[in-house]
C-alpha positions, 0 to 999 in steps of 0.5 A: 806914130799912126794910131795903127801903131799906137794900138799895137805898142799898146798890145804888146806892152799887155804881153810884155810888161816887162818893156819900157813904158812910153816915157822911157822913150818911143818903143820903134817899130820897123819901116822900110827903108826909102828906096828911090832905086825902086820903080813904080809898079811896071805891070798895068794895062799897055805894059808889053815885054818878051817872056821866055820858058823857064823851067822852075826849080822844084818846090821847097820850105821847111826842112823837115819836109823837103830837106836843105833850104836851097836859097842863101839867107839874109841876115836879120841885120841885113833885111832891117839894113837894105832897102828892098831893091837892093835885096832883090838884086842881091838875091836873084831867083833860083834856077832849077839846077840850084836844086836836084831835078825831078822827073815827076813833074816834068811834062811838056807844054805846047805853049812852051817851045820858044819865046812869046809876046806878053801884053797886059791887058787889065789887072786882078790883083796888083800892088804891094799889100799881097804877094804875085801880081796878077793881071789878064794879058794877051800872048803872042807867040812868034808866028802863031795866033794870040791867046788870052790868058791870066799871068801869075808875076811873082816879082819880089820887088813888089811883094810886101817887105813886112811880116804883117802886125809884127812890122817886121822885114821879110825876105821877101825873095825867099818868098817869091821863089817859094811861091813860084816854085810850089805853083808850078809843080802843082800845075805841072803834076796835075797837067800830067793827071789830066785834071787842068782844064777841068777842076784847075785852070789850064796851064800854059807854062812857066816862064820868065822876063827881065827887066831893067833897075838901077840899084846903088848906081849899077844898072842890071837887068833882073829876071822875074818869074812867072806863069800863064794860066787859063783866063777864066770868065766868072766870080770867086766864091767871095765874090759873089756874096752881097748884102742881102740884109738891108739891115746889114746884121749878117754882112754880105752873103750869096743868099740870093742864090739858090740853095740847090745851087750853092751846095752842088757847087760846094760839092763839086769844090769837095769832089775836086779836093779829093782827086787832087789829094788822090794825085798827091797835091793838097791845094793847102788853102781851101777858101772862098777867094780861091774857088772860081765859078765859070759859067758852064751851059752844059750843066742844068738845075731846076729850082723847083719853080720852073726857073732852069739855071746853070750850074757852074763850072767849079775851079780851084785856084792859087796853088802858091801854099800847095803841097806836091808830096812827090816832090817831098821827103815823104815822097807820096800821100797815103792817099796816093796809093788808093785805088778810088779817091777818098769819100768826100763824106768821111774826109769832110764829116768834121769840117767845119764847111759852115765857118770855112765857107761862110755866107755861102753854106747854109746859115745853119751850118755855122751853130750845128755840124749836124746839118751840114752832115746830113747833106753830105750823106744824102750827096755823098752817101748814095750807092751811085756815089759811094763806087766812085770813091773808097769805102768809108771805113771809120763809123760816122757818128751824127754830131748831138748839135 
């Protein structure tokens, strides 16, 4: 036993006194199976397949928000039993007429109309410790130019097989599907708004590929799903953070940036926020890792000491927890039936952006709401910003801290 494991049979028997003390034998976490059925990671720079358009189920999860649960569930004996690859092939992805269909996320892509060529060409974010491999790659569709993109792989098989500390078997086919499916409405709702390309990546469609596994000696061939998004050149908000301190007290932060700089970006990410709830899509995830900065020259801020930089271009990105409410039970967000988006102003006077987006927001914010709501009514407040957006109904109250 790690000592990872010893600390956390050691909180556990704080909650639980109740459980056998470590004399009474070892208290034995779950591992996964030895899987030699399961192939090393397929998708590094070089790797080329043929990828087809795949029209995806619509988006699912609790019941109580989008009704029956559309994917036959394993049970808790079988996740602990099997190995991951043989889970895999006994739970292949949904097709979409698993579920009824839905018109309103249904658009046409260009990129769509037949097979393509995917090569990949270097990796973002791969392995087993997350959930869909994402990779940079070159698409080549028959008889057309190649075209740069980022592709999205939600491939089970590679997805984490424990629910974290709890080391605990998770299906992770459910998963991968829920995560597929909930991009792609996403994407597809807000291509049909116009505001891909703009505050979101550009979607280039959802697709799918095989590839073959031999699984308790039977050779398949296994569908994996994905999509390709806009391949966009900059930094996420987390990224951009570095240690500024040298004596490291704080950790890294983006500090070095001007301040001016930092908060139009921030407002810019809030002004995405809402439009993307006036269209009926809450991103669910609203964090620094999933904020991108693009390098845009069109757009200019003097510092005050006669340095011109540029601000970004803000992007939103990983949809894979986002809420289409078209495509639920509740059918359409309040939000929906405005005439303007809500003021970033009255929906954000609470939020704790300090603590969210820490390291890039102000140090103040992080002790004092105050602050941070002063700068929202000076950016947000103005009669030039309040015609873009409803009016702000409930009285704002200035925090006493």
């Amino acid at each position: 036993m790690d000592q990872e494991d010893s600390n956390f049979l050691q909180l556990i028997r704080k909650i639980r006194p109740d459980l056998p003390a470590a004399s009474a034998g070892p208290f034995k976490l779950w591992a996964p199976l030895h899987d030699p059925d399961r192939p090393s990671l397929p998708y590094i720079p070089g790797f080329t397949v043929q990828i087809e358009p795949h029209e995806a189920p619509l988006p699912f999860g609790s019941e109580q928000q989008y009704g029956p649960w559309p994917r036959r569930v394993p049970s808790a004996d079988e996740l602990e039993t099997t190995t991951q690859s043989a889970l895999v092939v006994s739970y292949p992805p949904l097709e979409a007429n698993s579920i009824s269909s839905n018109t309103t996320v249904s658009t046409t892509n260009l990129y769509q109309e037949q097979t393509a060529q995917l090569t990949i060409t270097s990796y973002i974010r791969v392995g087993c410790a997350h959930g869909a491999q994402i990779v940079r790659c070159t698409v080549t569709p028959p008889g057309q130019p190649s075209f740069q993109a980022v592709a999205k792989i939600f491939d089970a098989l590679y997805y984490r097989f424990t629910h974290g500390v709890a080391r605990r078997p998770r299906d992770v086919t459910a998963q991968a599907d829920k995560d597929y499916t909930r991009e792609v409405a996403a994407y597809k709702r807000l291509m049909s708004v116009g505001e891909t390309g703009r505050g979101v990546p550009k979607f280039y469609g959802s697709w799918t590929l095989k590839l073959p596994i031999t699984s308790q000696g039977v050779r398949h061939q296994r569908p994996v799903r994905l999509i390709l998004i806009e391949h966009l050149e900059g930094l996420d908000l987390e990224g951009s953070r570095i240690q500024n301190d040298y004596l490291a007290y704080g950790g890294p932060d983006a500090f070095h940036l001007p301040e001016d700089y930092r908060l139009e970006a921030l407002a810019r990410l809030l002004e995405i926020h809402v439009r993307l709830m006036h269209h009926g899509v809450d991103h669910g995830d609203l964090a620094s890792r999933n904020v991108m900065l693009v390098t845009d020259t069109s757009a200019k801020l003097g510092t005050g000491d006669n340095i011109i930089i540029t601000i970004p271009r803000v992007v939103l990105v990983d949809f894979n927890v986002s809420t289409v409410y078209s495509c639920t039970l509740m059918g359409k967000h309040p939000f929906e039936n405005l005439a303007r988006p809500v003021n970033p102003l009255g929906l954000f006077w609470k939020w704790s952006l300090g603590v969210d987006f820490e390291g890039w927001a102000p140090r103040e914010w992080v002790d004092s709401d105050r602050p941070q709501q002063e700068w929202l009514m000076r950016r947000f407040g103005s009669e030039e910003q309040r015609v873009k957006y409803e009016p702000v109904t409930k009285e704002l109250e200035f925090s006493e801290y």
